[in-house]
C-alpha positions as CSV (number, residue, x, y, z in Angstrom):
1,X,-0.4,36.9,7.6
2,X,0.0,36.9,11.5
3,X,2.0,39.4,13.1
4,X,1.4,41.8,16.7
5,X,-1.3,43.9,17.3
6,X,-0.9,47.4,17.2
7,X,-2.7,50.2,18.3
8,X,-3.9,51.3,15.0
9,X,-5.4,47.9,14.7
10,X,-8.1,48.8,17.9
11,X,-11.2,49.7,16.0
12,X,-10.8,46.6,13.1
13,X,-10.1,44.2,16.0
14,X,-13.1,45.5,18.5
15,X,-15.1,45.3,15.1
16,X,-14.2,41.4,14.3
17,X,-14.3,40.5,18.2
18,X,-18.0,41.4,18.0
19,X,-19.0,40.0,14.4
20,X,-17.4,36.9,15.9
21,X,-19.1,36.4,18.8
22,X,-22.5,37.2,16.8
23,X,-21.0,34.6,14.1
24,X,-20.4,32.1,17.3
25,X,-22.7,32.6,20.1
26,X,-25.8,33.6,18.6
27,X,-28.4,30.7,20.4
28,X,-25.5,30.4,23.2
29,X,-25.5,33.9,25.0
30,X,-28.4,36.0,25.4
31,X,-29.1,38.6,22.2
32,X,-29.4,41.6,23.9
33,X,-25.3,40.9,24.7
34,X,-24.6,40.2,21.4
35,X,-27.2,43.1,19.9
36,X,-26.0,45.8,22.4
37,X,-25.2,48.9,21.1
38,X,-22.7,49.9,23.1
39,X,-20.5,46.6,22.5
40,X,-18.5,47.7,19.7
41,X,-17.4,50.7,21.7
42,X,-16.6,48.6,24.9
43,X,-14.1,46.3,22.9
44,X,-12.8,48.9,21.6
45,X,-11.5,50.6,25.3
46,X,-11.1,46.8,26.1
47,X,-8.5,46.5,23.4
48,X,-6.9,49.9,23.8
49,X,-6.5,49.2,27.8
50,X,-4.6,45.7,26.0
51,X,-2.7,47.4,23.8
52,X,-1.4,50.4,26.0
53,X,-2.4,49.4,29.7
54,X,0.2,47.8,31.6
55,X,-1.2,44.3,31.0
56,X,0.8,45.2,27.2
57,X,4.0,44.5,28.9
58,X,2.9,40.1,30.2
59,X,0.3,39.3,27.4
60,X,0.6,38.7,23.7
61,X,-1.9,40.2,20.8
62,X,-1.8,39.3,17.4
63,X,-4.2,39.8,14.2
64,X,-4.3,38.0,11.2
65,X,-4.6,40.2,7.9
66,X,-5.6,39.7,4.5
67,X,-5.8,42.0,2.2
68,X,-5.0,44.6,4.7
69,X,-7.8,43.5,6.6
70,X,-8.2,42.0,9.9
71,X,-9.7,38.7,9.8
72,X,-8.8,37.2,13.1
73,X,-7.2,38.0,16.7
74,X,-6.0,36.1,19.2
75,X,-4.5,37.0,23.4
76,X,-2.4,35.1,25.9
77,X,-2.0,36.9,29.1
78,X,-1.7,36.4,32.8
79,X,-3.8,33.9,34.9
80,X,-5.8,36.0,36.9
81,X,-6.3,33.8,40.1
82,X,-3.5,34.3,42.3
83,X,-2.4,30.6,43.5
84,X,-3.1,28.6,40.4
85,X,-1.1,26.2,38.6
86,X,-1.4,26.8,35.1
87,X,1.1,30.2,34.2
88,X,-0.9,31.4,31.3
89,X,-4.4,31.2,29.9
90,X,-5.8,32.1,26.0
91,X,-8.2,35.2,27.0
92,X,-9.3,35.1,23.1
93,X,-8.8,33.7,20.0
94,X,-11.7,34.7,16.9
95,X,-11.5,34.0,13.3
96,X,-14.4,35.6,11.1
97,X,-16.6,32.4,10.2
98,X,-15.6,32.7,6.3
99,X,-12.3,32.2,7.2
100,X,-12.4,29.5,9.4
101,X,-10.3,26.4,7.7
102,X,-7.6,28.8,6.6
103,X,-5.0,27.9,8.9
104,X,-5.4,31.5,10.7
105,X,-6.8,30.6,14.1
106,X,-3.4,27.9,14.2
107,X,-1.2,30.6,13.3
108,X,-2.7,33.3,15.6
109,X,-2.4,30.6,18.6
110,X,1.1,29.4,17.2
111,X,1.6,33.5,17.4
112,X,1.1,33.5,21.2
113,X,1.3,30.8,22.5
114,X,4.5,29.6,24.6
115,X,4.6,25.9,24.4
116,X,7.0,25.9,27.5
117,X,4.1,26.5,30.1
118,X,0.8,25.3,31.2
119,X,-1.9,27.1,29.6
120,X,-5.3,27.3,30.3
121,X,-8.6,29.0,28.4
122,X,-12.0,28.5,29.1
123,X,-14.7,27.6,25.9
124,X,-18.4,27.8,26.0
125,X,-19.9,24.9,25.4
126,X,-21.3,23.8,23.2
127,X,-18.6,24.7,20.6
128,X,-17.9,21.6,19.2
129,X,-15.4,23.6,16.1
130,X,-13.7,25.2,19.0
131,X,-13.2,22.3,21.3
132,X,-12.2,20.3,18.6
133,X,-9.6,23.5,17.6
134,X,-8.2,23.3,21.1
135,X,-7.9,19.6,21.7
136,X,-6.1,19.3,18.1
137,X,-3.7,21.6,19.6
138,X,-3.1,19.7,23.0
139,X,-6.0,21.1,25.3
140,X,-7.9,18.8,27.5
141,X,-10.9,19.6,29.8
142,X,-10.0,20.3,33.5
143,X,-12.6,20.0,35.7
144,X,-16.4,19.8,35.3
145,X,-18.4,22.7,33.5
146,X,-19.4,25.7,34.8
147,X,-22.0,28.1,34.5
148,X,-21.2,31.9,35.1
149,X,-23.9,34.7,33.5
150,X,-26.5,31.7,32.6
151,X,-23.4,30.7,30.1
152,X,-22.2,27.2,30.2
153,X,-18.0,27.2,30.1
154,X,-15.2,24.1,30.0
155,X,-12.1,25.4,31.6
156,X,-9.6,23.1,29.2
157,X,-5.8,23.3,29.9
158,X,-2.3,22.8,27.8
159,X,0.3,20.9,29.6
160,X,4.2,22.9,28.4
161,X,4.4,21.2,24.9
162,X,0.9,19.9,25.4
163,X,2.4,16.4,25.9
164,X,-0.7,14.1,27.6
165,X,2.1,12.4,28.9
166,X,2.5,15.6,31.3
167,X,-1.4,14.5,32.3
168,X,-2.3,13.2,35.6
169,X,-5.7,11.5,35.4
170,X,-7.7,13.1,39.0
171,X,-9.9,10.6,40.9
172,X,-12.3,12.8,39.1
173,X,-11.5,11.0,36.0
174,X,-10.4,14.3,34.7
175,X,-7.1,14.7,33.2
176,X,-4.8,17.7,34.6
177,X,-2.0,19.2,33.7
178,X,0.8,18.1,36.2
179,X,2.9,20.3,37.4
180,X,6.3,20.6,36.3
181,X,7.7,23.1,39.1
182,X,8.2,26.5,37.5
183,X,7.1,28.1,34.2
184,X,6.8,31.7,33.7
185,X,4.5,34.4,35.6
């Protein structure tokens, strides 16, 4: 089951955000990131400033349960640059490796995602189950990789509907999200 997050749901959801990144980026991001002692603690004020900050009121949370447990979490929020062209970006979207295949990262993205507008997230890369995820679900790269914190990252982007047909291919050879004149900010 998929439904909102809720405040009750901080210390499960800071727990699964860190068991999935040690699940995901072991090998890609350095250990003593993933090992820290104090990360645990930061998600959890992370998702607490999510849940109650003002960013609550132009983003969407949701967890996936089972068994009263949550197995997965996802976030669409504001883009933080101020002049860009997509309206929304995926700032997360885990699933605990033994559930992966269960349909819950597609119904935690169909949870918060708004088909109407251009979307953008950025992936580390390699992530070849998580590309694949996004381009299943209408993502395409935009732009070349980039490295920030010695971490390699594809910024990939969601035309509204993710329609290629809304695609412009760039003398770059990369294909972008055309824009459509509008959306929601």
């Amino acid at each position: 089951m998929v439904r909102a997050m809720r405040a009750g749901d901080v210390p499960a959801v800071a727990a699964v955000h860190v068991a999935t990144w040690q699940e995901t980026y072991r090998g890609l991001m350095p250990d003593e990131v993933l090992d820290d002692p104090t990360f645990i603690a930061r998600r959890e004020r992370m998702w607490t400033q999510v849940i109650g900050g003002d960013l609550a009121s132009r983003s969407r949370a949701a967890v996936a349960v089972v068994e009263d447990a949550v197995i997965g979490l996802a976030l669409v929020g504001p883009v933080p640059e101020q002049e860009s062209p997509w309206d929304e970006q995926v700032y997360n979207i885990y699933v605990l490796a033994k559930h992966h295949g269960t349909g819950a990262g597609r119904a935690l993205l169909a949870a918060v995602l708004d088909p109407s507008v251009r979307t953008t997230l950025r992936v580390i890369d390699p992530n070849p189950r998580a590309q694949a995820f996004y381009a299943k679900h209408g993502f395409v790269p935009d732009g070349p990789a980039e490295v920030a914190d010695g971490v390699r990252q594809l910024r990939l982007t969601r035309p509204p509907d993710g329609r290629s047909d809304r695609l412009e291919t760039e003398p770059d050879g990369v294909r972008r999200a055309r824009s459509t004149g509008g959306g929601s900010r």
